[in-house]
C-alpha positions as CSV (number, residue, x, y, z in Angstrom):
1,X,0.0,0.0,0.0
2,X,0.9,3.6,-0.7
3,X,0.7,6.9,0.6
4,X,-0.3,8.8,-2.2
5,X,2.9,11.5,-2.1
6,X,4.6,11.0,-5.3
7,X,6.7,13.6,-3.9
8,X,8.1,15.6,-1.1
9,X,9.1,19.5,-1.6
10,X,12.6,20.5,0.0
11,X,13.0,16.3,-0.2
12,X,16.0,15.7,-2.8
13,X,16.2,12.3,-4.3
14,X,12.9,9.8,-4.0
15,X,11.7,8.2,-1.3
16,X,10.1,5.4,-0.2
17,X,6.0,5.9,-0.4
18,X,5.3,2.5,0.6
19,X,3.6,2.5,3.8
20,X,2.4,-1.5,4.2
21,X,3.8,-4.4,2.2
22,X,2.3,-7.9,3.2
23,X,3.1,-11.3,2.5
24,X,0.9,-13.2,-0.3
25,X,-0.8,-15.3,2.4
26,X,-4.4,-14.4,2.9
27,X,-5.3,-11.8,6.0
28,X,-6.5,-8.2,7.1
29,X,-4.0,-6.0,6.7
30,X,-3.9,-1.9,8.6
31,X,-1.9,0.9,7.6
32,X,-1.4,4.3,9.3
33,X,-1.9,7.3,6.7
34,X,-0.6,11.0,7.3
35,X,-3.5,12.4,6.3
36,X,-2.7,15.3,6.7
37,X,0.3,15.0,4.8
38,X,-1.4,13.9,1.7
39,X,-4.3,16.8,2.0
40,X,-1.1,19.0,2.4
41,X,0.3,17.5,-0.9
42,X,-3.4,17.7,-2.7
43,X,-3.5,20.9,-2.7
44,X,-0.4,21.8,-4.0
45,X,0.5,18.9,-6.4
46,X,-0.3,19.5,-10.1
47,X,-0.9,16.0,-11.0
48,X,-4.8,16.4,-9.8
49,X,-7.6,17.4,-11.9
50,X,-7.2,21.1,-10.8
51,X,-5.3,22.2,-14.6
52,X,-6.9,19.4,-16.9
53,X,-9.0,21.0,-20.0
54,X,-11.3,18.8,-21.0
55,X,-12.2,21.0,-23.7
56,X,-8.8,20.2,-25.7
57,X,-9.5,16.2,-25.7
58,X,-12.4,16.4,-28.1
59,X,-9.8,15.4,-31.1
60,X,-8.4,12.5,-28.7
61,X,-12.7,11.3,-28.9
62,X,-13.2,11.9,-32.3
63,X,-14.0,8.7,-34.1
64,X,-13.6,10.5,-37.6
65,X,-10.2,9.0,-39.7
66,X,-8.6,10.7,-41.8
67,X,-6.1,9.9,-44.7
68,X,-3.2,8.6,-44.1
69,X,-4.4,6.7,-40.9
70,X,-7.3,5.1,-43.0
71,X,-6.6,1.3,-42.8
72,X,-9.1,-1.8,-43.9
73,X,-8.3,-3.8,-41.0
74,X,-9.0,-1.3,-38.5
75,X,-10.6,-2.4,-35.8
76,X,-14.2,-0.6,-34.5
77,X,-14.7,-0.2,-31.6
């Protein structure tokens, strides 16, 4: 299990975000989490949803093909 941090600022190098690691046997496992670490980190990190733009994916959606990426064994999904 992880902590959710990718990253620490003012913390050169990585570290290690792994907060449980259990066995492969079968069992209830608990974890502590810093949470107010990862709120900390949430509203700082960029990696959230906080600078997507949706509005700029609509050519990633299109189904429309165009020449020269037309192909007869393209698959439809």
């Amino acid at each position: 299990m992880f902590d959710g941090v990718a990253y620490l600022p003012g913390l050169e190098g990585s570290r290690d975000a792994c907060i449980l690691e259990a066995g492969g046997g079968e069992g209830v496992f608990t974890a502590e989490l810093d949470l107010d670490m990862l709120r900390a980190y949430r509203e700082s990190e960029v990696h959230g949803n906080a600078y997507r733009k949706p509005g700029k994916y609509s050519l990633l959606l299109d189904s429309d093909v165009a020449y020269p990426f037309v192909r007869k064994d393209a698959r439809r999904y």
